[in-house]
N, C-alpha and C positions, 0 to 999 in steps of 0.2 A: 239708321242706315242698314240696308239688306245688304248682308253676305252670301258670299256665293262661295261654294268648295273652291274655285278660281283664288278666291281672297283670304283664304284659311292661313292663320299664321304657321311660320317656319317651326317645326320643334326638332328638336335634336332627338327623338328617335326616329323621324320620320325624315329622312334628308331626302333631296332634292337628286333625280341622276345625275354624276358627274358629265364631266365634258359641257360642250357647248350648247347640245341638246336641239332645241326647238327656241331656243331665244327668250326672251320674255312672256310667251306662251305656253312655256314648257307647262306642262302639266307633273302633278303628285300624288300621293293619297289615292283613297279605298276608289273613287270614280275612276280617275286615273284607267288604275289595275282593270276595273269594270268593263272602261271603253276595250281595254288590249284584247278582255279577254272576251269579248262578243265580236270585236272584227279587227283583227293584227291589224297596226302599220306596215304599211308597203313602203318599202326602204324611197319609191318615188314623189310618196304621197310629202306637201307641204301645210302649213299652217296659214291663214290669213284670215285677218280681222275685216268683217264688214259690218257697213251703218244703218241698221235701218227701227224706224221709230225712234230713234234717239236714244236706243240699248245696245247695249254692247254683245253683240250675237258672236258666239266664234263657231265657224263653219269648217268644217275638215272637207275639203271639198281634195280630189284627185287631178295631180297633175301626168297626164298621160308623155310618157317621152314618145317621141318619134321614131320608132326604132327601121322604117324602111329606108335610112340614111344609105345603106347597101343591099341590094337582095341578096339575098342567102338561098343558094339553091337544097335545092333538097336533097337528101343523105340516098346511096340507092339502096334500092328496096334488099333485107338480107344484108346492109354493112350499119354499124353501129359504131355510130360517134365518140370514140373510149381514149381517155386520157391515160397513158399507160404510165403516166409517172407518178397519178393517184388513184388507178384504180388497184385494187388488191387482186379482184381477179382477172386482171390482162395477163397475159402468159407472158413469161422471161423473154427479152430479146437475147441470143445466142453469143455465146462470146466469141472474140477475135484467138482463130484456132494459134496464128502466129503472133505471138506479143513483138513491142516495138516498130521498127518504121519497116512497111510492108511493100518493100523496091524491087523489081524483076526479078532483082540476081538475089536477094533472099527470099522469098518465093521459089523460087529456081532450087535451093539448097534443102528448103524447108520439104517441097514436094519427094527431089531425091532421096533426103533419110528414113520421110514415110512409105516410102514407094520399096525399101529394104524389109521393112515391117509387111507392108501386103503382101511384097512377093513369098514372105517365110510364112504366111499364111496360107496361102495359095499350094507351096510344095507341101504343107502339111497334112491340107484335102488331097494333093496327089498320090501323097503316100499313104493313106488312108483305103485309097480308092485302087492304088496297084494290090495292095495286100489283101484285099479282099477277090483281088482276082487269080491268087496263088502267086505273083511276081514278088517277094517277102524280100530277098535281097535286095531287087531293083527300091525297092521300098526305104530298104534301111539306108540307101544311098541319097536317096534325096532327101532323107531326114538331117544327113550331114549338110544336104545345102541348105536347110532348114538354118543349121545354125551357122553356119558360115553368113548368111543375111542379119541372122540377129545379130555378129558379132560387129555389124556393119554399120546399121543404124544410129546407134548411139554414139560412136565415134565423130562419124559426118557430123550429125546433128552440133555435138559441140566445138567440133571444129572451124566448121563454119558459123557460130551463134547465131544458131536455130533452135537452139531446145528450147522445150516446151511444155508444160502438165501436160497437154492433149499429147504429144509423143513417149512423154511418159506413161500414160497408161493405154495410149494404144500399144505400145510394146512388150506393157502387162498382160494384155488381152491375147495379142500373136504368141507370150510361151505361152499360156495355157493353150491355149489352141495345137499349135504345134509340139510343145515340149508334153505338154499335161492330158490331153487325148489321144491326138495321132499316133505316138511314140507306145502310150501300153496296149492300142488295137494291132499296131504291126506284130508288137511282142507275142501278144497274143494270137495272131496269126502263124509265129513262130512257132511257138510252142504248141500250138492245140493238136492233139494228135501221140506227140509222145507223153505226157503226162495227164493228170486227170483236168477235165475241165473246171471242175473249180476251185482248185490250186492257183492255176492259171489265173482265173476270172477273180480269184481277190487277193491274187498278188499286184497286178493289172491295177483295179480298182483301188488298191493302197496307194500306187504311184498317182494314179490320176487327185486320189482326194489331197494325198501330203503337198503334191506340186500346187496346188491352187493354195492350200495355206500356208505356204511359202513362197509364195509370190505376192499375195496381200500381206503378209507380216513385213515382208521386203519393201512393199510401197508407204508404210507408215512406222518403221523403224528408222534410226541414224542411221546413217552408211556408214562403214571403217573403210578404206582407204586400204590395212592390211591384211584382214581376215573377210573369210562369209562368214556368218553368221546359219550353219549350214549347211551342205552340199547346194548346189544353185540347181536349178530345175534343167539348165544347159547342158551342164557338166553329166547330169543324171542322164540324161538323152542322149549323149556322145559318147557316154558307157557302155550304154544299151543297143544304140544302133550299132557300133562295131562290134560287141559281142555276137550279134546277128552276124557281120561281115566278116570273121574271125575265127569263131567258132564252130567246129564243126559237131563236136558231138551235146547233145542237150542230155542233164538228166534232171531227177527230181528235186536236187537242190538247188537247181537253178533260179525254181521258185520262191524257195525261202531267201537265195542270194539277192533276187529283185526285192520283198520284200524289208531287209534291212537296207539295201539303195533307198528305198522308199522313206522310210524310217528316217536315215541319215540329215534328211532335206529338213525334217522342223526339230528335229531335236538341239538343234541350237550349239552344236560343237564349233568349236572353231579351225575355219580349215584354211590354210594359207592360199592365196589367189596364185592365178597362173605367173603372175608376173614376177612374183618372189622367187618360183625357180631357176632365175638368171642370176642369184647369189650363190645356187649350188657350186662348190667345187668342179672343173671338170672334171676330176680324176673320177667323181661319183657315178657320171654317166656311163661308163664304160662297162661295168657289169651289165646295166638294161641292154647296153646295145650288142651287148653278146649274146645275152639272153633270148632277144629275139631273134639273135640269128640263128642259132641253136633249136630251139622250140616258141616258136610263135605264143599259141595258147596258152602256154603256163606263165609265160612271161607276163602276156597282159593281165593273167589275173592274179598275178604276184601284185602287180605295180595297182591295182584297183585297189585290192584289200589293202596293202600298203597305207595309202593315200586316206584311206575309208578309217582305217585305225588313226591316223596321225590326227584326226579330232579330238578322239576321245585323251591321245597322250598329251597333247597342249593344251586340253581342259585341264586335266590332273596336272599336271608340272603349272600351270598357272595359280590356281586354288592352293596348290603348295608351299608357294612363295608368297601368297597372301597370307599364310598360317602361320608362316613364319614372324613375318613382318609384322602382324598383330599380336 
């Protein structure tokens, strides 16, 4: 009796595909492989046995589907048909700038806290652009409204739960902007003229570089609740702009005074926030407010350095009572 590769018995290292396969037709072995590998199956193709002379012929004949069941119009010319949920290179769809449920009146809210961030951007450019036109005071005045916006945004924002990543670092983006350039071009406006130019230009240039790396340490550091971790980039600009508005006489330590302001911001002392000064005694205030009655300028820059040292003395009285305790 003729054998045919068809009729080859089973052996155990040569098993059979699993699954269902092709049925009783299913094919194995070295032919097998041979037929695959001169013309793949086409996942449409089927198997069927016909009779002819009385042999048993098997025929792989193609079964075509039908596929104009719908016409499918054509893609227009220039757009490409892309599965963005597998391909790798579709580009990211944009995230939702407002998380949670996005109703008029949050929207409403959401718009208003970033609409404080523009505007402190905005008077940043303006102050920018007066102080280059010689108006250096009017300059430093709207730097105040510079911060009176930022000190607006974030509040709103969680007030009415609207925050957001996106509001958070667009409001990363407005200090620099405003706090971290506008602020040491006015300065430098300020100053250019009585002292030398580049005194000026990398005292200036300090402020600008420490404010940016204390504004990115601040976006990916804990927050405390009690201290900065710092001088804030704000507080450094609201120094700045009223010493402009304040001061009448400028000398050449003024320089060097900007530059430790500078400094202050990533050195990482710890400095009490505004809102712990409602613990002060009020018997304490009454020296400041004499003080400025008295003499303006020496006053404010009593109360700066003051403030600027109380870093460095609750880093050491800290570290102290750690020394202890261990």
């Amino acid at each position: 009796m003729r054998t045919t590769p068809w009729r080859r018995r089973r052996m155990s290292d040569s098993p059979r595909p699993a699954g269902r396969g092709l049925g009783r037709w299913r094919r194995s072995g070295s032919l097998a492989r041979r037929l695959v590998a001169i013309r793949p199956i086409h996942p449409l193709r089927t198997f069927r046995r016909r009779r002819n002379s009385g042999d048993d012929v098997r025929v792989l004949e193609t079964m075509e589907m039908d596929l104009a069941l719908a016409p499918v119009s054509p893609a227009p010319v220039g757009e490409a048909l892309v599965d963005t949920d597998t391909d790798p290179d579709a580009p990211p769809a944009p995230i939702a700038l407002l998380p949670g449920d996005r109703t008029p009146r949050r929207r409403f809210f959401f718009a208003l806290a970033n609409a404080c961030t523009v505007i402190s951007i905005l008077l940043g450019m303006s102050a920018i652009m007066l102080s280059l036109t010689g108006e250096v005071r009017i300059a430093a005045a709207v730097l105040l409204g510079c911060i009176i916006a930022d000190a607006l945004d974030g509040p709103l924002a969680r007030k009415f739960g609207v925050a957001s990543p996106f509001g958070a670092q667009m409001d990363s983006l407005a200090d620099m902007c405003s706090f971290g350039i506008a602020t040491p071009v006015v300065v430098f406006q300020w100053l250019s003229g009585d002292m030398p130019d580049w005194a000026i230009g990398g005292a200036c240039g300090l402020v600008a570089v420490c404010a940016a790396i204390r504004l990115a340490r601040f976006n990916v550091s804990p927050k405390d609740g009690r201290y900065f971790s710092g001088v804030p980039t704000t507080l450094a600009a609201t120094v700045l702009a009223l010493s402009i508005l304040l001061l009448s006489v400028t000398h050449v330590a003024m320089a060097a005074g900007i530059a430790v302001l500078a400094l202050t911001m990533v050195l990482g002392f710890p400095y009490a926030k505004l809102g712990q000064l409602r613990r002060v005694p009020p018997w304490l205030w009454i020296l400041p407010m004499v003080g400025l009655y008295l003499n303006l300028e020496v006053t404010f820059l009593a109360l700066v350095c003051a403030y600027l040292l109380s870093g460095p003395v609750l880093w050491a009285v800290h570290h102290r009572r750690r020394s202890v305790i261990v």
